[in-house]
C-alpha positions, -999 to +999 in steps of 0.1 A: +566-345+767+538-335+750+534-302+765+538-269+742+529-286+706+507-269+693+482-283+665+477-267+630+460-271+601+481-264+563+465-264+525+491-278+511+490-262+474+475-229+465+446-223+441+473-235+412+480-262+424+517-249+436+530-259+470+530-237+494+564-227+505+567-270+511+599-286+496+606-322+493+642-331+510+643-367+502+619-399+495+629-425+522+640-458+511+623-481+534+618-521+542+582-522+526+552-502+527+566-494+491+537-482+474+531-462+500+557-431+502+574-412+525+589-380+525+608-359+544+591-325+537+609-287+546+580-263+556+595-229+555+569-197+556+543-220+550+505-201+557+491-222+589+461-221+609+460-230+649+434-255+652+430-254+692+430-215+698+460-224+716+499-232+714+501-262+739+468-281+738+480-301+700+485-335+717+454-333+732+435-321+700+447-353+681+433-379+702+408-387+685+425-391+652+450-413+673+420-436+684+411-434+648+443-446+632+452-472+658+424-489+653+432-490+615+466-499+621+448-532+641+428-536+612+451-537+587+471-563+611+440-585+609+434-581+574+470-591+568+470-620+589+437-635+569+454-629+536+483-646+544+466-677+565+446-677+534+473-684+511+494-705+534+459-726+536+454-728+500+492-736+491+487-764+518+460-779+500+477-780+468+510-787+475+515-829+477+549-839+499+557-873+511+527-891+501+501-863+508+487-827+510+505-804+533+468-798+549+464-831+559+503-841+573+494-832+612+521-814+621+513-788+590+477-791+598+487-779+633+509-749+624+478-737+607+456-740+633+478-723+658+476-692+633+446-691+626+437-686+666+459-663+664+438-643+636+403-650+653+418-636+689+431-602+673+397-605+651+373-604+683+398-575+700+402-556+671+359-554+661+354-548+699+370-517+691+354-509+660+321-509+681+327-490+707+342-462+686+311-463+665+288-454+692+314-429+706+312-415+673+269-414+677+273-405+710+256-438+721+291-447+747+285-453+781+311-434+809+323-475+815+327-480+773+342-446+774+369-459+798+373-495+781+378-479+746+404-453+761+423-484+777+420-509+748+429-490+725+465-493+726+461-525+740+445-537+705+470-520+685+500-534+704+485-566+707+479-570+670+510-556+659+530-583+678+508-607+665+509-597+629+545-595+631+551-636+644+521-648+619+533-633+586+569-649+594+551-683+598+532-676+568+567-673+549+579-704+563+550-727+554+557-719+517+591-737+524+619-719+496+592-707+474+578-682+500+618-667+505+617-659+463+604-623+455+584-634+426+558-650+449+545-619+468+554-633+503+584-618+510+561-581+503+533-593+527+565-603+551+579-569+548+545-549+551+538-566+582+566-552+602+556-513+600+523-528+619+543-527+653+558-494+648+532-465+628+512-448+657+535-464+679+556-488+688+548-515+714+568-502+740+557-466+733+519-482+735+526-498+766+539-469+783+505-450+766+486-477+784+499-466+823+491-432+814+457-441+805+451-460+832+463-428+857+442-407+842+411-423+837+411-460+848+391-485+828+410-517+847+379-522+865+355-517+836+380-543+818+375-571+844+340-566+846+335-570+809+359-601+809+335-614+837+302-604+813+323-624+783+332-651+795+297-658+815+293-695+798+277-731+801+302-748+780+324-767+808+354-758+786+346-723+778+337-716+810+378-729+822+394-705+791+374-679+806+387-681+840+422-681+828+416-652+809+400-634+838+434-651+864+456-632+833+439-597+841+437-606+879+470-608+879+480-579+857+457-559+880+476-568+914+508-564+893+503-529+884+494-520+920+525-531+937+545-520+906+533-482+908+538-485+947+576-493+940+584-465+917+574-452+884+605-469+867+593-503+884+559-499+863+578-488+834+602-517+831+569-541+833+543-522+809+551-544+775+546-576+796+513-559+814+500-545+785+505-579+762+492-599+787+456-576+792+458-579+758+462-614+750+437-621+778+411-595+765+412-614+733+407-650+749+376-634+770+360-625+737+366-653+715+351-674+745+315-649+746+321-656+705+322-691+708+293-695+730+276-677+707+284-701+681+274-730+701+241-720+701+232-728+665+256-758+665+293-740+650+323-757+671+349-739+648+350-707+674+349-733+703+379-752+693+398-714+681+391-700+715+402-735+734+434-735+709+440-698+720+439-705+756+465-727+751+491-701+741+508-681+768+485-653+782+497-642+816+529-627+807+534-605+837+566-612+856+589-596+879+625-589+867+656-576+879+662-540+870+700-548+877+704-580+856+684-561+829+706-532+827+736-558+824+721-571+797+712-543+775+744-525+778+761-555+766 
């Protein structure tokens, strides 16, 4: 685990501008994230200062920073989604195929819609975020925010990174052969996209972060009660996507319970599908409060988004053999 790293803080070049005692091994050659590099570095005698005043308190000192940089990393998934949705979109309605404009053959039009939901769901989750850690950061947080921001936070970033991930490959697709040729720039988006589900940690790794959370210091019941505040609408329609997304963390909830009961490696086995599925449901629970919103001064765009989202699968808890999985992944 965690235990015994310490935290430190290194200049990295002297008053010269010389590094200090730091040699670089080897650039890596990686799938994208290009112009962006990465090095594997050799720190040898290289001046240090302890940060926490102590040699096994480092994982705790860079908490915050985590909370910091998974929220950019679901950021940076959203912003990546609307770039690509937004060229996809724009191609569509240029791009004339069997009598017509890719935007306006159904099943195309469709596709789009189904993506853009996708965006507007991880949109809501991800801003929810950005909130709360702004009035963590002016010390405005409640001890119930507190525990929601500890919880979603992963959450987001997993969530996101999955859904970054399946967009940007249906992004590629709509542009037929042309978005498969390097010249156009969607193969880069394509490829940039896939570090989203793996810097500051992998889904799995993020799912296993959210159980821990959630033994230390809840934030499952803050969640529900949020969902409940969210999704407290008039619109008959809403009002149903709001319950499912409220069944979804129901569910989740009663999951985790009897999973925990059975066994840590019971829980473990389950925490991508719990995890995706609080997730996923958080999301549908705040584009319905969005929507409502909306309503109100006559916008039905977030209605139909949130009513296209709930459509998608939410509830992904299930209960799976340990025995046929093990099978499985050894081949």
């Amino acid at each position: 685990g965690g235990h015994g790293l310490a935290l430190f803080y290194v200049e990295c070049r002297d008053e010269q501008g010389r590094l200090r005692n730091i040699s670089l091994n080897r650039l890596k050659e990686k799938l994208g994230t290009k112009k962006l590099p990465t090095a594997e570095l050799m720190l040898q005698g290289t001046p240090a200062e302890l940060v926490t005043g102590d040699t096994v308190g480092g994982v705790r000192g860079i908490t915050p920073m985590l909370n910091v940089t998974r929220t950019w990393n679901a950021v940076t998934a959203v912003c990546s989604m609307r770039r690509g949705i937004a060229l996809a979109r724009d191609y569509a309605r240029r791009r004339f195929a069997f009598g017509a404009h890719l935007v306006d053959k159904p099943l195309h039009a469709d596709t789009l819609a189904g993506l853009q939901a996708e965006l507007e769901g991880a949109f809501q989750l991800t801003f929810q975020i950005v909130e709360l850690l702004g009035k963590e950061e002016h010390g405005e947080l409640s001890e119930d925010e507190a525990a929601l921001l500890r919880l979603l936070t992963p959450i987001a970033k997993l969530t996101t990174g999955r859904q970054v991930v399946a967009v940007m490959s249906e992004v590629l697709e709509a542009f037929g052969g042309a978005g498969y040729v390097e010249d156009t720039g969607i193969p880069t988006l394509y490829r940039d996209a896939q570090v989203l589900s793996i810097w500051e940690g992998t889904t799995n790794v993020l799912s296993l972060d959210t159980l821990r959370a959630l033994a230390r210091e809840g934030g499952l019941q803050e969640l529900l009660a949020a969902a409940k505040k969210w999704t407290d609408v008039k619109d008959p329609a809403l009002a149903e996507a709001g319950q499912r997304a409220r069944h979804a963390m129901a569910a989740a909830a009663k999951w985790v319970d009897a999973a925990s009961k059975q066994g840590s490696d019971e829980a473990e086995a389950g925490a991508r599908r719990f995890a995706l599925t609080l997730g996923r449901a958080a999301e549908l629970a705040l584009l319905v409060r969005h929507a409502d919103v909306a309503l109100a001064s006559g916008d039905r765009r977030a209605r139909a988004a949130a009513l296209r989202f709930a459509q998608t699968p939410i509830d992904q808890v299930a209960w799976m053999d340990r025995e046929d999985a093990a099978l499985l992944a050894r081949g």
